[in-house]
N, C-alpha and C positions, 0 to 999 in steps of 0.2 A: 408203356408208352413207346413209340418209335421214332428215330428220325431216319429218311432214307437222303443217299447220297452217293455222291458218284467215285470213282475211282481213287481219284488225289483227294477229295475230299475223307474218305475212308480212310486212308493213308497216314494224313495227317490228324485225324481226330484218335486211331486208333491206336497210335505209335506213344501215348501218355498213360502215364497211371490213373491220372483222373480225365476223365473224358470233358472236355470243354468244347462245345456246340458254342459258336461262334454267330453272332449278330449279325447281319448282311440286309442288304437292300433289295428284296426283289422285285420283278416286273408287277407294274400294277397301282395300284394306291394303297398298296400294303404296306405298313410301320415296318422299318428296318429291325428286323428281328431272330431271335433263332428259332424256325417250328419245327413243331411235333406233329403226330396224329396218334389216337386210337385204331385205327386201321393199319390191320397185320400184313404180314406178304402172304400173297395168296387172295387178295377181296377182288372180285372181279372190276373191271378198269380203274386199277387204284390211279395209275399215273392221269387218268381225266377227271378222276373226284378229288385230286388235290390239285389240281390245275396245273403240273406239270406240264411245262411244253417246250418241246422242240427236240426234245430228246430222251429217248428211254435210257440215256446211262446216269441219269440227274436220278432214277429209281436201282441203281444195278445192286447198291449194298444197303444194308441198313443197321442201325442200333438198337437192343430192345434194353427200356430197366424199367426201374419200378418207381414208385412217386409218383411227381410230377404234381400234385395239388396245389402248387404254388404259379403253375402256368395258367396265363390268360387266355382263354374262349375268343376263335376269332371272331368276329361280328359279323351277324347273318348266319344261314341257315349251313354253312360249314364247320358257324364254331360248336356243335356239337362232335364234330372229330379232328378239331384242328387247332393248335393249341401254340401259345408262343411266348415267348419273353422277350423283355425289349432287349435286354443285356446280355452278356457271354452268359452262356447256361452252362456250370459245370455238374458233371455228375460222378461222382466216387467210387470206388471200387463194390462198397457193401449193394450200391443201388443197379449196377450193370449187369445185365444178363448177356443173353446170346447175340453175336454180329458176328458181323462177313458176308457175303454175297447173298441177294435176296433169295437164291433159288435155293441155298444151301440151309439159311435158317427158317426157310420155310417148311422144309422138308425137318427138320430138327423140330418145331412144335408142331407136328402131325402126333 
C-alpha cells in the first residue's frame, strides 16, 4: 500500500516511530479520511488517476507498507486502487517499508 504526500506532510508523518496517516477533509464529496492507493511511483499520470490537483508536490514523497485489509474501497470505479479509513490510520514499524521522495523509492523497487 502507499500513501503519497508532500513535503511537511513527510516530515511530520515520518519523524515517529509509528507512522500515523492522519484523517483530513479533502476537495470534493469525499468522507474526511486518510487514503491510500495500490498504485506505485512510477504508474503513468499517477497524480490525474488519484485526482490530485493543483500541485505536483501533494505526489513529491510517498510511504510504502504492507496490510492494509482493514481499508475501505473508495466507491466507484477508483476504489479498485484507492483505499481509506475514516480515522487516524497508524501503521507500526513491523508493517513500513520503503519512503522518502517519490523519485528516490521508486528507483529502490526497480
Amino acid at each position: 500500500m502507499f500513501h503519497y504526500t508532500n513535503d511537511k506532510g513527510y516530515k511530520a508523518i515520518s519523524c515517529q516511530p509509528v507512522w500515523i496517516f492522519k484523517a483530513s477533509s479533502p476537495p470534493g464529496d469525499h468522507p474526511k479520511a486518510a487514503y491510500f492507493t495500490t498504485l506505485p511511483p512510477g504508474t503513468p499520470n499517477l497524480a490525474k488517476r488519484l485526482f490530485v490537483r493543483g500541485c505536483a508536490e501533494k505526489i513529491g514523497f510517498v510511504f510504502c507498507f504492507s496490510g492494509g485489509d482493514d481499508l475501505r474501497p473508495l466507491e466507484g470505479g477508483r476504489g479498485a486502487f484507492i483505499f481509506y479509513s475514516e480515522d487516524d490510520y497508524p501503521v507500526g514499524k513491523l508493517r513500513q517499508g520503503l519512503h522518502g521522495p517519490i523519485a528516490d523509492v521508486e528507483e529502490a523497487l526497480l
